[in-house]
C-alpha positions in Angstrom: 123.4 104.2 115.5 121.9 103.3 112.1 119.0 104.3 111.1 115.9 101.8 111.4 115.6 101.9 107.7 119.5 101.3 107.1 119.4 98.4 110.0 116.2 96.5 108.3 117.8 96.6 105.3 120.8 95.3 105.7 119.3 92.7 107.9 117.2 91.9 104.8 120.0 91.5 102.8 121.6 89.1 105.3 123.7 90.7 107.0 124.3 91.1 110.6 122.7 94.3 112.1 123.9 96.7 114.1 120.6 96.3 116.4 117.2 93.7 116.3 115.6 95.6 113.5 112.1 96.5 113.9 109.7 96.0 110.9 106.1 96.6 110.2 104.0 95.6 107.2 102.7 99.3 106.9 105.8 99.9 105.1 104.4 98.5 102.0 103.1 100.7 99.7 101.1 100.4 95.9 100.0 103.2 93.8 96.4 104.5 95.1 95.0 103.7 91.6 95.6 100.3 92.2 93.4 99.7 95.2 90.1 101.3 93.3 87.2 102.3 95.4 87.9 101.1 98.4 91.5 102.6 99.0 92.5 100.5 101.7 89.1 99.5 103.3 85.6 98.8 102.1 84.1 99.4 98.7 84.6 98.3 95.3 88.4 96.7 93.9 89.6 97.6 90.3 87.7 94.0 89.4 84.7 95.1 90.8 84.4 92.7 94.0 83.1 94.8 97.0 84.8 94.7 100.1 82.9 95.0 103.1 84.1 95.3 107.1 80.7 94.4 108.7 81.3 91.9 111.0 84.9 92.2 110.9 86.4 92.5 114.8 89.7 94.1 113.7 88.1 96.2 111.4 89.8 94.8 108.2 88.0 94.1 105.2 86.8 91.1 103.6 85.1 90.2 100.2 80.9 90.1 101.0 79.8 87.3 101.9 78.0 85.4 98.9 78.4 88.4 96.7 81.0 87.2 94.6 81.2 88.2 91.0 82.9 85.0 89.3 80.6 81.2 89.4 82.2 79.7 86.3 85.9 80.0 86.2 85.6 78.9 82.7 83.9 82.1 81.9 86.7 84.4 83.7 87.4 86.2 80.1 83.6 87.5 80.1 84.3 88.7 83.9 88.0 89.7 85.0 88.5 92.8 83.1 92.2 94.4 84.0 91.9 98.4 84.1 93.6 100.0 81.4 95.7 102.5 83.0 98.2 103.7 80.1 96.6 107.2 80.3 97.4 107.8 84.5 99.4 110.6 85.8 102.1 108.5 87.0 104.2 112.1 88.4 101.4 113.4 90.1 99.7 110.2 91.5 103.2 109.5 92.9 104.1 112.8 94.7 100.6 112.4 96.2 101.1 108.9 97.4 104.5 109.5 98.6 104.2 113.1 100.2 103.3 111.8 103.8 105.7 108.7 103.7 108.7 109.1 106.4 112.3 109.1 104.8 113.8 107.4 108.0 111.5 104.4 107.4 112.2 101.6 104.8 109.5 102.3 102.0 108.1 98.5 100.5 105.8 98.2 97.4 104.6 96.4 94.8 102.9 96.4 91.7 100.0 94.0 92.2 96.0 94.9 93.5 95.7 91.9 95.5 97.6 88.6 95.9 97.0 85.6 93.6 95.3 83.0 95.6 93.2 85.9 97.4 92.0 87.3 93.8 90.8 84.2 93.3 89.0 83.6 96.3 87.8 87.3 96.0 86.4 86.6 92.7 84.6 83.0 93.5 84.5 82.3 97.1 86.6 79.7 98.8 84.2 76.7 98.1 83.8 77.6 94.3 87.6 78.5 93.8 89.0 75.8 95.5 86.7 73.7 93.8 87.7 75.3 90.1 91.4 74.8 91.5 90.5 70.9 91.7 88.3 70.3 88.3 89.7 73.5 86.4 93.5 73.8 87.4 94.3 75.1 83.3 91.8 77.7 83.5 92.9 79.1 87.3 96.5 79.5 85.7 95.0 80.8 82.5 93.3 83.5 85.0 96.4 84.0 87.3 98.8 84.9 84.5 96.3 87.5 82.9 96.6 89.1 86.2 100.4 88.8 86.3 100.4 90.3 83.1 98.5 93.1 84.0 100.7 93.7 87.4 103.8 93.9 85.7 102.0 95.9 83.1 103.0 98.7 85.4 105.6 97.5 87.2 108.3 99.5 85.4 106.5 102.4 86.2 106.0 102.0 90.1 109.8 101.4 90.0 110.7 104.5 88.1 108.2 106.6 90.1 107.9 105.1 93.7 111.9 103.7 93.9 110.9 100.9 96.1 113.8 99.7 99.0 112.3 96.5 98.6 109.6 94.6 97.1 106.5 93.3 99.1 104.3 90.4 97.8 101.4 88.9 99.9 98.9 86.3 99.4 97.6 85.2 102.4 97.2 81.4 101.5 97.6 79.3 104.8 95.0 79.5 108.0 96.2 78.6 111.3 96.7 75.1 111.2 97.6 74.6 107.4 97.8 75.9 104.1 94.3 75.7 102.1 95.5 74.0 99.6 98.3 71.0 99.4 101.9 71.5 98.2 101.2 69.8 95.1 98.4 72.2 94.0 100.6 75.3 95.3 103.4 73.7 92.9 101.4 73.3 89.9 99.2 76.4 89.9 100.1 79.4 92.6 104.0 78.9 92.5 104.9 79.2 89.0 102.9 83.0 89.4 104.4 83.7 92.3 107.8 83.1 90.6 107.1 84.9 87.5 106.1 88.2 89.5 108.8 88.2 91.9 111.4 87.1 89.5 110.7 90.7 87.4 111.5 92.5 90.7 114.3 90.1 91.3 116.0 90.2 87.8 116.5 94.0 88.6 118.4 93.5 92.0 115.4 93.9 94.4 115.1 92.6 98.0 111.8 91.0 98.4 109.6 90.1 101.7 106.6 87.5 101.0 103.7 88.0 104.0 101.6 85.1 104.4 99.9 84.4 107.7 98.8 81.5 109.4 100.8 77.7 108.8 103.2 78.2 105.9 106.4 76.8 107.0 106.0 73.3 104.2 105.9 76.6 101.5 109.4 78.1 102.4 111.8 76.0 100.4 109.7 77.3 97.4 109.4 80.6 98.7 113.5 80.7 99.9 114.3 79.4 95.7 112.0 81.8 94.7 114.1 84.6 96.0 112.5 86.4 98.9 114.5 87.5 101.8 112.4 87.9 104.5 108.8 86.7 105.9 106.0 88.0 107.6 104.3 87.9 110.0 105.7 84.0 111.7 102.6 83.1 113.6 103.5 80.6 116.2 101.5 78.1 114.4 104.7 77.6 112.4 108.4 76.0 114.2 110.1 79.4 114.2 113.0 77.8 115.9 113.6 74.8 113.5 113.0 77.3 110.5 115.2 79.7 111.4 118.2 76.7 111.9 117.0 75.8 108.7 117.5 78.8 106.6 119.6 81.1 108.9 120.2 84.7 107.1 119.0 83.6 103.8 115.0 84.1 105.4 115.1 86.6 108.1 112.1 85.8 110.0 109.6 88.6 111.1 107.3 88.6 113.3 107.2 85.7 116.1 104.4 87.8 118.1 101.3 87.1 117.8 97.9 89.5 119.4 95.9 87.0 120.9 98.4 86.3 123.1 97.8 89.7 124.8 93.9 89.3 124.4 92.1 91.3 127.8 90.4 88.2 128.9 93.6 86.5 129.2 95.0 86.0 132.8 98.6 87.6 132.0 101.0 89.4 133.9 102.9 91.6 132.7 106.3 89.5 133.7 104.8 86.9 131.8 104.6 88.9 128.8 108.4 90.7 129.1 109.5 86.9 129.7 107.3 86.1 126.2 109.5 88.7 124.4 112.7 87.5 126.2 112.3 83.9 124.8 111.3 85.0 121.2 114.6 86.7 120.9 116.6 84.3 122.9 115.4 82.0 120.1 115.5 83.6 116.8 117.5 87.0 117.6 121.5 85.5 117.5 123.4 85.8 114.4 120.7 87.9 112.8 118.0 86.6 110.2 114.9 88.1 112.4 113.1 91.6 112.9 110.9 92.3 115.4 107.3 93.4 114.5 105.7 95.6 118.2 102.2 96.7 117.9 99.6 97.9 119.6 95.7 97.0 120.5 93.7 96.4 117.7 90.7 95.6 119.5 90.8 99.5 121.4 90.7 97.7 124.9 92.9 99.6 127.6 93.9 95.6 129.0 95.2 95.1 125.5 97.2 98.3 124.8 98.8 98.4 128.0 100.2 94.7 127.1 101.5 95.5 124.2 103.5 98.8 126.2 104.8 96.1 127.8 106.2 94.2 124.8 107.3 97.1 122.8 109.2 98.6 125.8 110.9 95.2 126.2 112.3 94.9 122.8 114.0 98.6 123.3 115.6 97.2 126.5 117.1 94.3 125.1 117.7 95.7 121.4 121.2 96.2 121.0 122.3 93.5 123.2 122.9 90.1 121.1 125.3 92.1 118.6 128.8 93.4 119.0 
């Protein structure tokens, strides 16, 4: 049997696997200089925003509330200060990241601190950056690109050091329902950074998976021409079965699960759930183009964890049975 980091991958570069791959965004990785003071929780970024989980009910961090170090994107040049880090031990910092990492798993990275559209709304807030995005849209992209440019600063380096299996890039710019900002404005200011930091990755032969959460589907033709291979995590907010007839192997879809569904105070048996798993790979499963992402209770409730038994123990039942 292949391995589960020789079956994701060639899933991700469209083939057909040898089993449902399983994938998990944990696979992604950055150098630990990258995250500042807060490695991957609360304190202070590289910029200087502090990151804070009180109040948070998955115990994920989030910029403070009305803390927020930019008012004025036309003063960004006074504020955003990129790190100089010419002088880091890129050996040692990489032997120390990488020492605990399994072999057997697909290792994923990237070279940026945080994704475009969430720097910005880490800097300013969402009312004042989408705001500046409206009445400043030169100076956003003036900011965005200075980041770029500092990303693939060092993007040689994490290559040479860290010897990614693919690239991950996310920006988290879409709630539930929709994206937070219209095509148009993704067109004109996110896109063309989006393209210019995957395309480095891309120019040197890289696979590449783009996370973005919530209602992204109208972004995937951009996304698709952009050259990433796979998606995460494909909330049910989006028409998993229309995208995936859309795009087939060229965007294998991963994810299709989503937690809530599995929430305590939910009245849910446990067929109902194996028959949840059944469907989601009855639907998007054939001919390849998907990966299955499990999990487990985030929320430390026994009601949750024991659904999600029920979920991951499904998917090994019915793994290896929709390809020859």
């Amino acid at each position: 049997m292949l391995s589960v980091k020789e079956n994701f991958l060639r899933a991700l570069r469209g083939e057909v696997p040898a089993y449902i791959p399983r994938y998990s965004i944990f696979w992604g990785m950055r150098p630990s200089f990258m995250k500042g003071e807060r490695g991957d929780g609360a304190g202070k970024d590289i910029f200087g925003v502090e990151w804070t989980k009180e109040g948070s009910a998955i115990d994920a961090a989030l910029p403070k509330p009305d803390d927020f170090i930019l008012e004025d994107i036309r003063q960004w040049r006074d504020v955003i200060k990129f790190p100089d880090f010419s002088s880091m031990d890129w050996e040692a910092v990489s032997k120390k990241d990488l020492e605990n990492m399994d072999p057997e798993l697909p290792r994923g990275g990237g070279a940026s601190a945080v994704g475009f559209f969430q720097a910005l709304m880490s800097f300013m807030g969402f009312t004042n950056g989408l705001i500046a995005c409206h009445e400043e849209p030169e100076e956003v992209k003036a900011l965005l690109n200075y980041l770029c440019d500092g990303f693939l600063s060092v993007a040689d380096k994490f290559l040479y050091y860290y010897k990614p299996d693919y690239i991950m890039f996310a920006d988290d710019i879409a709630h539930e329902r929709n994206p937070f900002v219209s095509l148009e404005m993704f067109r004109d200011i996110f896109a063309p950074v989006w393209r210019r930091y995957i395309g480095f990755f891309k120019d040197k032969g890289l696979l590449a998976v783009h996370h973005n959460c919530g209602r992204f589907e109208s972004f995937l033709d951009d996304v698709v021409d952009m050259g990433f291979n796979a998606w995460d995590p494909a909330q049910t907010s989006n028409d998993l079965v229309a995208i995936k007839k859309k795009y087939g192997n060229k965007l294998m879809i991963c994810g299709g699960l989503e937690s809530r569904t599995f929430l305590p105070h939910l009245d849910v048996s446990e067929e109902q759930v194996r028959g949840m798993v059944r469907r989601l790979l009855d639907d998007l499963a054939p001919g390849g183009g998907y990966a299955f992402i499990g999990g487990g209770a985030m929320d430390g409730n026994p009601i949750s964890a024991q659904r999600w038994e029920w979920v991951n123990d499904e998917y090994e039942k019915l793994k290896d049975t929709y390809y020859n």
